[in-house]
C-alpha positions as CSV (number, residue, x, y, z in Angstrom):
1,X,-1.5,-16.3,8.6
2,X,-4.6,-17.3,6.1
3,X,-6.3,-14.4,5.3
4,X,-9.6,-14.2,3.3
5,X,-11.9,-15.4,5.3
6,X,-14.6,-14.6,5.8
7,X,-14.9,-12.5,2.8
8,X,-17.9,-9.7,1.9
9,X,-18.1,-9.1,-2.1
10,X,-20.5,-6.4,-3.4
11,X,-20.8,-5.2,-6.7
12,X,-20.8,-1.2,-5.3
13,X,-20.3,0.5,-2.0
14,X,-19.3,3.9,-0.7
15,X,-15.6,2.2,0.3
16,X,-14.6,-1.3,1.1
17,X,-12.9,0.4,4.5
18,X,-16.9,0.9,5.6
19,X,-17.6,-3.0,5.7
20,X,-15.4,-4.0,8.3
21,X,-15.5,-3.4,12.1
22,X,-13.4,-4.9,15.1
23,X,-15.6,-7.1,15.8
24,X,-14.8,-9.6,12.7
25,X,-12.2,-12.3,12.9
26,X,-8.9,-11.2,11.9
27,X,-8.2,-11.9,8.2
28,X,-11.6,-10.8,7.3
29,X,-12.0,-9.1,3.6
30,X,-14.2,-7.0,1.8
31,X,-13.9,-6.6,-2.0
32,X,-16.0,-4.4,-4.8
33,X,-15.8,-3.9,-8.5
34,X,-16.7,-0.1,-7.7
35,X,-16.4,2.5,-4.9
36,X,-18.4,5.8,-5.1
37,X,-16.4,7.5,-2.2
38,X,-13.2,5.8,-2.5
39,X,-10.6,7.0,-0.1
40,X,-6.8,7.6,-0.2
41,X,-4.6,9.4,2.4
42,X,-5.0,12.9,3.7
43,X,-8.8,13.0,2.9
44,X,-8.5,12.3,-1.4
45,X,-10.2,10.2,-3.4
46,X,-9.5,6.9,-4.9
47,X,-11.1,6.7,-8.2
48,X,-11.3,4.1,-10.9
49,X,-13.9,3.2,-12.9
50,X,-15.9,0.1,-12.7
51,X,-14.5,-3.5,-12.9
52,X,-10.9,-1.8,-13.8
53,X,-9.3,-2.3,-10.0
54,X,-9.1,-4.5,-7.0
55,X,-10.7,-2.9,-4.7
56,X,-10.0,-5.1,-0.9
57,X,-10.1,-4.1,2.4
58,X,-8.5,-6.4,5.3
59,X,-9.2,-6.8,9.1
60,X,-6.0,-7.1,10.9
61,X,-5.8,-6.9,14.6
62,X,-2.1,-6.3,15.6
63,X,-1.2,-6.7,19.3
64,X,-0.6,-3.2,20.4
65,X,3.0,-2.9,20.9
66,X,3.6,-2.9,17.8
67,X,3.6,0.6,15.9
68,X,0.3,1.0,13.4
69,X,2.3,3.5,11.1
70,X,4.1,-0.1,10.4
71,X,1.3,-1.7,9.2
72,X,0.9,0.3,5.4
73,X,4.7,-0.5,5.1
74,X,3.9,-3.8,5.4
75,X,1.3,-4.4,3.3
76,X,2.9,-2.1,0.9
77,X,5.9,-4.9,1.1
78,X,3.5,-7.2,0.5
79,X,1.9,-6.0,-2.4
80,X,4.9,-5.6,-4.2
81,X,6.0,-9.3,-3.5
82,X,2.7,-10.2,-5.2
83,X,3.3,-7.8,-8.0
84,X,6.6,-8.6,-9.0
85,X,5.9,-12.3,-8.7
86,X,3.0,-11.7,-10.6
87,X,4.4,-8.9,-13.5
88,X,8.3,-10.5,-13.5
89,X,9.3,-6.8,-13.4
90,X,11.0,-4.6,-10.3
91,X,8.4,-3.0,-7.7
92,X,9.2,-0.1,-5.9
93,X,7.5,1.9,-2.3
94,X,7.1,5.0,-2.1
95,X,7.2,6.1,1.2
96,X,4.3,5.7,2.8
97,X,1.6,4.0,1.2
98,X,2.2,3.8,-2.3
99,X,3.3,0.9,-4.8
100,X,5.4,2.3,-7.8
101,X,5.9,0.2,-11.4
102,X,8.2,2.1,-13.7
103,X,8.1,5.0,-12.1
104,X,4.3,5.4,-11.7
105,X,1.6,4.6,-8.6
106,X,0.2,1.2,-9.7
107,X,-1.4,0.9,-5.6
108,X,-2.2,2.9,-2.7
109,X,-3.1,1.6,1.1
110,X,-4.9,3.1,4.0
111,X,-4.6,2.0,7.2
112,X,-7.0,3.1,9.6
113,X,-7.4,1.8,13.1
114,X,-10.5,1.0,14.8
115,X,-10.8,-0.3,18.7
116,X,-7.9,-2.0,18.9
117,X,-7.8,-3.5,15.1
118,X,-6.6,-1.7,11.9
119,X,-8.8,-1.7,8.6
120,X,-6.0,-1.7,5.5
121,X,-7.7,-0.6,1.9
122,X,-5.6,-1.8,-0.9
123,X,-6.0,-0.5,-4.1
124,X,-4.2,-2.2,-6.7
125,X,-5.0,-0.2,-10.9
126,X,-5.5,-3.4,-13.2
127,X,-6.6,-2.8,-16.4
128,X,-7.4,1.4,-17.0
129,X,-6.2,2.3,-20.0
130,X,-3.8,5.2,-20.2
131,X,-6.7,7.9,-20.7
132,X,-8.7,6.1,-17.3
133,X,-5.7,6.9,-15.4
134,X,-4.7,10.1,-13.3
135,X,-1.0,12.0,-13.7
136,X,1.7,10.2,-12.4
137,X,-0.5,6.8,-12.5
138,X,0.1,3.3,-14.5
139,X,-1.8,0.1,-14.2
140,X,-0.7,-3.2,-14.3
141,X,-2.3,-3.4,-18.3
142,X,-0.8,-0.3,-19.2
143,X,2.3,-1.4,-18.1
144,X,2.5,-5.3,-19.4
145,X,0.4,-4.9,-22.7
146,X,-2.3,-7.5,-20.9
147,X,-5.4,-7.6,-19.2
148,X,-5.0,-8.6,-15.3
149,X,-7.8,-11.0,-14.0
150,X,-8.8,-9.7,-10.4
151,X,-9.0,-12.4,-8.2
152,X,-5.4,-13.8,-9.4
153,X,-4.6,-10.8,-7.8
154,X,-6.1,-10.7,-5.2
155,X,-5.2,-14.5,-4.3
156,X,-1.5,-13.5,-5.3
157,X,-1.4,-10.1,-2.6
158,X,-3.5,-11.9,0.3
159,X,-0.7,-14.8,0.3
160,X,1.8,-12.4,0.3
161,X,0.2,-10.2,3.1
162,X,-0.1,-13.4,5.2
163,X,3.5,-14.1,5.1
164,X,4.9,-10.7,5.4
165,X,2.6,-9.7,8.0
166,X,3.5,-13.6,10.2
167,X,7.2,-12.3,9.7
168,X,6.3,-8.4,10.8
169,X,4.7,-10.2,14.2
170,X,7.1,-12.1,15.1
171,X,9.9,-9.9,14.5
172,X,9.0,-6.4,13.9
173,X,10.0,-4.2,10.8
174,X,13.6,-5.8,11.1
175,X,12.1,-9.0,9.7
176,X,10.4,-7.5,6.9
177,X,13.1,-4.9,6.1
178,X,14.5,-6.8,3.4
179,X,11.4,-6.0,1.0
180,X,11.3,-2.3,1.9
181,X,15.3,-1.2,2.3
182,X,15.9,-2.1,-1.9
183,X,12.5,-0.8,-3.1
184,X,13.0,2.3,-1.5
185,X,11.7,4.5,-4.3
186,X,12.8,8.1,-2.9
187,X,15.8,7.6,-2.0
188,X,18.6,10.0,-3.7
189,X,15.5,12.4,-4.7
190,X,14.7,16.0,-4.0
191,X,11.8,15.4,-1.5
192,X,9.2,18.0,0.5
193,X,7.0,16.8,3.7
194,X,5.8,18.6,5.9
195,X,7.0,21.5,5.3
196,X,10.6,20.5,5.0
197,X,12.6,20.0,1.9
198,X,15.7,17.5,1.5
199,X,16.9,15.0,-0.3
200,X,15.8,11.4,0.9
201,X,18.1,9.1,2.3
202,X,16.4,5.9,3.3
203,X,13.5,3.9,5.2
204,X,15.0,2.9,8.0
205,X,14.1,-0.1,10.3
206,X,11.5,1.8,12.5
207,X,9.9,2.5,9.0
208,X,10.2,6.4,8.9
209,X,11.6,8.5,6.0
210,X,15.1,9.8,7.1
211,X,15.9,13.1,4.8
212,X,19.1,14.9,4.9
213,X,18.6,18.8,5.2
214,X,21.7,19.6,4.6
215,X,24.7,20.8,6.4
216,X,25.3,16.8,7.8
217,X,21.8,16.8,9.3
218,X,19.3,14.2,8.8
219,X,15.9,14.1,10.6
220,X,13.0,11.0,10.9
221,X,10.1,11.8,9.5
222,X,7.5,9.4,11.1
223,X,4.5,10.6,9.1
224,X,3.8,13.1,6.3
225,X,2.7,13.7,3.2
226,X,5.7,13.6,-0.1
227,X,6.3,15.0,-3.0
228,X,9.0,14.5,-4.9
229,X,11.6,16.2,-8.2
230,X,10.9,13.3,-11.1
């Protein structure tokens, strides 16, 4: 699938997730150098300062037997294509939502569904500088010595999310497995979600977060919030 059209650019906006409704064609996009209430999961913020991110939201309208939770694994599959492609250098997911480089959160993605269609925010750090960033955090400058022109990577991460997401649709998580299953950046670490601490085992193909709690038990974790031992 082509996606990118139609496309909304502003210069500012509260968040890019705010400029999209169901009732756009699929594919639709929304893209700002700046967001003044930038959202991540669980209610945070997603802060970067001007002209230093991509900052893109897509309209995607699944059919509905397919499971949303899918959808950030997805995309997070598919920004990591582009990356790598992009960088030359190994991409890793952190289970959920989040894009790893060298051991630090380069992206994030929300997925939030709307009547019928999901709304996916994609934040991708370009070109902060190691003081711009917060702990934990890289960018794609910090980490290749280079300044990252924005719409190269935006073209790079739509064509990628068009082809991952045609594969997902026709054949579920299975068929998009292979760029999840050897990225899987918690696996072997001391992990808490929900509550529960364990050492991560693997994504597994209906996308949740099996942990092993010990004593031969391992339980599915379909949604939650990680953190991990470095």
């Amino acid at each position: 699938m082509k996606l990118g059209e139609p496309r909304a650019e502003v210069e500012s906006c509260e968040s890019t997730q705010a400029l999209l409704d169901p009732s756009m064609p699929e594919g639709a996009i929304a893209v700002t150098d700046f967001q003044t209430a930038g959202r991540g999961r669980q209610g945070r913020t997603w802060e970067a300062p001007p002209g230093t991110a991509l900052l893109v939201s897509v309209l995607l309208k699944p059919p509905a037997d397919l499971p949303l939770p899918q959808v950030a694994l997805v995309v997070g599959a598919a920004v990591a294509d582009a990356l790598e492609e992009l960088t030359a250098l190994s991409v890793q997911i952190k289970w959920p939502n989040d894009v790893m480089l060298r051991r630090q959160k380069v992206a994030g993605i929300l997925a939030e569904a709307h009547d019928g269609a999901v709304v996916v925010g994609i934040g991708v750090n370009l070109n902060q500088t190691v003081d711009q960033l917060p702990d934990r955090a890289g960018s794609l400058r910090t980490t290749t010595g280079r300044e990252w022109d924005r719409d190269e990577v935006l073209a790079a991460v739509l064509e990628a999310l068009g082809d991952r997401y045609d594969k997902w649709l026709s054949g579920g998580l299975d068929a998009v497995y292979d760029g999840l299953g050897p990225r899987d950046f918690l696996r072997g670490r001391r992990v808490s979600v929900n509550g529960m601490e364990g050492t991560a085992e693997l994504i597994d193909r209906q996308g949740r977060l099996l942990i092993s709690v010990g004593h031969g038990e391992s339980v599915a974790v379909e949604s939650g919030e990680v953190t991990y031992e470095r």
